[in-house]
N, C-alpha and C positions, 0 to 999 in steps of 0.2 A: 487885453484879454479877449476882446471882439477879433480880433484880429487872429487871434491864436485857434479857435473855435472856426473861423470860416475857412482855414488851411488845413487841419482837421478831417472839414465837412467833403473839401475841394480831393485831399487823398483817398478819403474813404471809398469816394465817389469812383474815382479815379481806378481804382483797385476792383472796383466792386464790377467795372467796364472788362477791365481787362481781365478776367476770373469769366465773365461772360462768354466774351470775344473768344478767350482759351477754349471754354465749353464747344462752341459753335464750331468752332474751327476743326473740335476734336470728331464732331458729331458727320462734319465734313468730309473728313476726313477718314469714319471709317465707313461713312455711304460709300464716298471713292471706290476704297478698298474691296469691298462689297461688290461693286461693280466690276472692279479688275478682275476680280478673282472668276466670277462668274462668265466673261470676255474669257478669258485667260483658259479655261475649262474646256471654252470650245475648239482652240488650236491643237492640231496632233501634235506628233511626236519632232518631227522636224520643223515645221513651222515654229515649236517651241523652242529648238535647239538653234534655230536661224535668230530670233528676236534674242536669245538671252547674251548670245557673243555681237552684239548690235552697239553699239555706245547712243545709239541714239532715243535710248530709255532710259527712265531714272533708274537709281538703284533700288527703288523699292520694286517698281516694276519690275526690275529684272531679278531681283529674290522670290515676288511672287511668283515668277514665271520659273525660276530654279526649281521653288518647291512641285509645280504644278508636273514639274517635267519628270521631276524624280521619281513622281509619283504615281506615272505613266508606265515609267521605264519600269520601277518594282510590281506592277501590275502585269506588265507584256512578260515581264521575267516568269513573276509566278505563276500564268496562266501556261507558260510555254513548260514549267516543269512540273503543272498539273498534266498537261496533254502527253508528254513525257510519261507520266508515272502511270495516267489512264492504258496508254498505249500498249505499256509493259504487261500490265496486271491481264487486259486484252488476249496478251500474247502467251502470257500465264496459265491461264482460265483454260487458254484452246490446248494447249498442250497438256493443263493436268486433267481434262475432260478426258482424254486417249489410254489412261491408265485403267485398268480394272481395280475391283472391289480390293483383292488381295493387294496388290501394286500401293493402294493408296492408305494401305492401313501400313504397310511396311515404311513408307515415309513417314508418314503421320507422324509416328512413333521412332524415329531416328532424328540424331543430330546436326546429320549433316543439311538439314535446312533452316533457315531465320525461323524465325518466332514465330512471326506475317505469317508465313509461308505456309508454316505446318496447320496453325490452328485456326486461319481465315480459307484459303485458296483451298492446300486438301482436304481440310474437312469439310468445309460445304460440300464439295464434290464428294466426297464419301458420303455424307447424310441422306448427297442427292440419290445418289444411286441405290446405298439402302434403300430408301422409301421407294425407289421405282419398283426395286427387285418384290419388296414388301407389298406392294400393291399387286405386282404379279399374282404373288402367291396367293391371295386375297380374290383378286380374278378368278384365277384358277381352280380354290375350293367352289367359288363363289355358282360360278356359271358354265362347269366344266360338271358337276355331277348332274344322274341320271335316273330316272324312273324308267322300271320297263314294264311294260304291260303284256302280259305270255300268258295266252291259252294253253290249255293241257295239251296230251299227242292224242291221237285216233282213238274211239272207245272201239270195246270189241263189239263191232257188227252183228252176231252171231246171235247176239244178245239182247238187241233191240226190240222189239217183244216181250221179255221176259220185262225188263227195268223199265219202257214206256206205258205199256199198257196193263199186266197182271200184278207187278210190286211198284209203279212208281215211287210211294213214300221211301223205297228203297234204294234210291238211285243214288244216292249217295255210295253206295258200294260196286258202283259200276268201273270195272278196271280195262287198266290199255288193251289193245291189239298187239301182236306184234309187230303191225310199223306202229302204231303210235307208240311203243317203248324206243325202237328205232330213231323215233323224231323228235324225242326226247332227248335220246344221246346226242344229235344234232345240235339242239337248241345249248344244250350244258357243251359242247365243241365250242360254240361259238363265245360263249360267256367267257370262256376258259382262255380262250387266244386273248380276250378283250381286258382281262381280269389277269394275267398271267403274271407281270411282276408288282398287282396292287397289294401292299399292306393292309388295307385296311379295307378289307372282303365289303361287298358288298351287303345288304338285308333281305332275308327272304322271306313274304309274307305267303302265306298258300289257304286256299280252300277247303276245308275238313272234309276234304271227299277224294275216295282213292286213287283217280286220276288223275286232280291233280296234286296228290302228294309223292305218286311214284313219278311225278313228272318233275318236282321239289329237289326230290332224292336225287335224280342225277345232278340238278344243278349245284345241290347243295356239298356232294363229291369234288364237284369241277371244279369250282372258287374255294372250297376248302371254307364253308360258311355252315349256320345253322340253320335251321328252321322255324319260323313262327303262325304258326297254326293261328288263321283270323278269323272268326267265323262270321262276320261282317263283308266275306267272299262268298259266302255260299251260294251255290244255284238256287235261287227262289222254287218253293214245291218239289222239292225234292229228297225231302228227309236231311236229316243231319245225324253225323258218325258218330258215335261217342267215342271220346278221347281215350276211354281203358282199349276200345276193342280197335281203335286204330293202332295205341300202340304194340298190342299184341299180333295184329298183322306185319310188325317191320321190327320185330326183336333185337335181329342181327344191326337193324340202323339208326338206335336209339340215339348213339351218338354225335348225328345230324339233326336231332332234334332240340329246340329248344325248349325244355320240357317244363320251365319256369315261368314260361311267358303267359300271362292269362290275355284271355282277347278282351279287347274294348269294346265288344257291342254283343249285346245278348239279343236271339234270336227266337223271336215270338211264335205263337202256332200257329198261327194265319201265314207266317212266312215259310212254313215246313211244308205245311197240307198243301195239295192240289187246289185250286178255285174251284168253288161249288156253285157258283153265281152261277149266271148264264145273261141277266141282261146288261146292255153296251154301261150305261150310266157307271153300277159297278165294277164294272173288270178295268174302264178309265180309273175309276177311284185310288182301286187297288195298286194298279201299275205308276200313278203319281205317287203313290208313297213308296212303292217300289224305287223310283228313281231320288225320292225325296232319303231315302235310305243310302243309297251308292252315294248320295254329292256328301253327308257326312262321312262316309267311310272315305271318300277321295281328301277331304280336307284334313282327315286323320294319318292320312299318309304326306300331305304337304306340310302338316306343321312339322314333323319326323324330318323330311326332307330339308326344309329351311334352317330349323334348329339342330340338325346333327351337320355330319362331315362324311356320311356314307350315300355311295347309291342306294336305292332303294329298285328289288327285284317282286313284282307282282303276279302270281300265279293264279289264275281264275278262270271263268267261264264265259262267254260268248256277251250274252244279253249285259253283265255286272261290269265284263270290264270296257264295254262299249260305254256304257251312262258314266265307269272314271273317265275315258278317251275326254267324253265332251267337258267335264268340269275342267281336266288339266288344259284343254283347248281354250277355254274359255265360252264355250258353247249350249246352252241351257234349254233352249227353246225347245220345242216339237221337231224331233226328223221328218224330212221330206219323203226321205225312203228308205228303202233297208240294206243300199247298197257298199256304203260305209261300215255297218254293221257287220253287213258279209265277210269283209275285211280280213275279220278279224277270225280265223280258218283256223280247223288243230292247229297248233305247233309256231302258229304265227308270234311275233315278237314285233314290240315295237317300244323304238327307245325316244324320251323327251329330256329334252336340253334349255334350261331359260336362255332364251335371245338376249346379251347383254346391255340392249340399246332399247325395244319393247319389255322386258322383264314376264315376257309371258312365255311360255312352252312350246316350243317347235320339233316338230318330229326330225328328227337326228338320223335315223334308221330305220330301214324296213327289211325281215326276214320273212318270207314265205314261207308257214309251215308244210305244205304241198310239195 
């Protein structure tokens, strides 16, 4: 029974070795591996093609190195028929870039191209070009319209005396010469070449005073536009027209008028009357709210400008449309002198364009009314 127990003890043992030895061997065995594989990784493509027809390797070796090679080889393959298909699409791309708008919507939309073709290649390129064309247009409205600022034509001379010194409050009824009706036709010539196949007419804003609304009337003739009477142009001190007997002076040219438009700024009686002051402190006063008046009326024509899709055409006086010149300039401080001011002569015209790169107002044009 002793005996039977220690043969037993001696198998168990035995077994229990060899289940070890197994383990260890196996543990060996795939460090080995482990390491071949990572050797085996570093060999290219021929070195691996060289070892595996080699007898002088086990066969494990040389399956590892089968698989490693294989694995090279479907690698070199499929990068060679990514570089292939990159290549194509390359060669795709340049040539469906050379199609226009029209060209590439007529494919789009036909059969005779793959799937791919229609709805990755030309439609990007269709998308792309819409959205250039689209931005154009965007441009275009964007930084392509205009503000002009136009003095009336020549008062009559003849006259000068009677509306400076004996009726000033009356000066508001002081009418053209005949050149300034002359230079009037000029100013509406030139709108008219400039405006000639525009749909969508320019705005005509004008002064409630006779000069210049007969200076309005032509231009309002030449673009085929209307009239908006602002009284926020007015000549400072110098009476303002009432709108019945304005429009009973132009019967026949009601039609150019926009006879609905009311004006956004009402016109106080300090701004009618002549100044009565005489010392410096107040006539500075006055003349600061003077200008503090023009940069609201300026910024009432740049909201108009920004938020619409039209030019804007400005008809006024000498002093008014000098203090818009500096707001659309950008310009606010005290002038240095009045030679700028001077400018700005009957008949003269001057057009502003946003700079699409500064976004601020650049003089585009200058017409001399002279």
């Amino acid at each position: 029974m002793q005996k039977k127990r220690t043969k037993m003890t001696i198998k168990s043992n035995f077994i229990f070795t060899l289940i070890v030895l197994n383990f260890l061997h196996s543990l060996m065995h795939a460090t080995h591996e482990i390491q071949h594989e990572k050797m085996i990784s570093t060999f290219n493509n021929e070195q691996l093609e060289f070892v595996l027809n080699n007898d002088m390797n086990t066969f494990t070796i040389r399956k590892l190195i089968s698989i490693e090679w294989k694995r090279q080889l479907w690698s070199d393959l499929k990068n060679q028929k990514n570089k292939i298909k990159e290549n194509g699409k390359i060669r795709h791309e340049a040539m469906i870039s050379t199609f226009n708008i029209n060209q590439l919507e007529f494919l789009l939309h036909n059969d005779i191209n793959s799937s791919t073709m229609r709805t990755k290649l030309i439609g990007e390129e269709l998308n792309r070009q819409l959205f250039v064309e689209n931005e154009k247009r965007k441009e275009n409205t964007k930084f392509k319209k205009s503000i002009w600022l136009i003095r009336h034509g020549e008062k009559d001379m003849t006259k000068t005396t009677y509306y400076m010194e004996i009726v000033r409050e009356l000066n508001f009824d002081w009418a053209l010469s005949e050149n300034g009706l002359l230079q009037s036709c000029i100013v509406a010539g030139v709108l008219s070449a400039g405006y000639k196949n525009t749909a969508n007419a320019p705005l005509i804003f004008a002064s409630p005073f006779r000069r210049t609304v007969q200076t309005a009337l032509y231009v309002a003739r030449a673009i085929n536009s209307k009239i908006q009477i602002e009284d926020g142009l007015i000549e400072k001190r110098h009476g303002l027209w009432n709108r019945t007997r304005m429009f009973d002076c132009f019967p026949k040219y009601l039609k150019y008028f926009n006879t609905h438009y009311e004006s956004r700024f009402h016109v106080t009686k300090d701004m009618i009357e002549p100044i009565n002051v005489h010392d410096e402190a107040s006539r500075s006063k006055i003349l600061k709210n003077d200008f503090t008046f023009d940069e609201n009326v300026a910024n009432y024509f740049l909201n108009i400008f920004h938020e619409g899709d039209q030019d804007i055409i400005i008809i006024g006086h000498q002093s008014e449309l000098y203090n818009i010149q500096r707001i659309l300039t950008g310009f606010k401080g005290v002038p240095k002198d009045r030679s700028e001011r001077e400018k700005i002569t009957c008949a003269s015209m001057f057009q502003y364009v946003v700079n699409p790169i500064s976004l601020k107002f650049e003089l585009k044009s200058y017409f001399e009314g002279n």
